[in-house]
N, C-alpha and C positions, 0 to 999 in steps of 0.2 A: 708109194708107187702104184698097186694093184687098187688101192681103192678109186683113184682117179680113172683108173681104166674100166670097170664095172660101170662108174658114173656114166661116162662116153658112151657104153655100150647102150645102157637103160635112152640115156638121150636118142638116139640113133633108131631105136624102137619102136618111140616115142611120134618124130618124124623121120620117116629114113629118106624123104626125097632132098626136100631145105636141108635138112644137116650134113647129109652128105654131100649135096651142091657147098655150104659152109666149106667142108674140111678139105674139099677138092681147092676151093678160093686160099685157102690159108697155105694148102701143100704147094699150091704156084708161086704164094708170094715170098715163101723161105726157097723154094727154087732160084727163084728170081733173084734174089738178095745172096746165095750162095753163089750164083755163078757172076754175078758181077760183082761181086765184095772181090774177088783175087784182081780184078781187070783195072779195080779202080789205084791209081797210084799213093793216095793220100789214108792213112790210115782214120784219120778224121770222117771224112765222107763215110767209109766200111764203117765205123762204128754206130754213126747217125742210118744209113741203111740197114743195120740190125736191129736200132732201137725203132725204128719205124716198122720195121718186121716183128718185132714183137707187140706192139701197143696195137697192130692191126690184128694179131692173132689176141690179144687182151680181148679187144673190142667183139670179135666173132664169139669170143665164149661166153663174152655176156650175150647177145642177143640169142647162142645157143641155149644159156642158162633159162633166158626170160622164157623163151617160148618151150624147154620140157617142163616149167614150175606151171604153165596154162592147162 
């Protein structure tokens, strides 16, 4: 747990404008996906809208990765 967090921090340092714009994108889209995962009736769609909420926050920590490894 804690070392992931250090990581974050170093990143954040690193760039604090882009990154933080980053974790602000990610924090709206698990928003977004929590408050309509209960709205939607089929447990199917909530599940495919979480997996989609994750592979986009996947994708944000690579691009977060690439650019504190620069």
């Amino acid at each position: 747990g804690s070392g992931k967090a250090e990581v974050r921090r170093s990143q954040l340092a690193l760039e604090p404008a882009s990154v933080r714009r980053l974790l602000i994108d990610v924090r709206f889209t698990v928003c977004e996906v929590w408050t309509l995962a209960p709205v939607q009736r089929h447990v199917r769609t909530k599940r495919s809208a979480v997996r989609e909420a994750k592979r986009r926050l996947e994708e944000m920590e690579k691009i977060v990765n690439s650019r504190a490894e620069r």
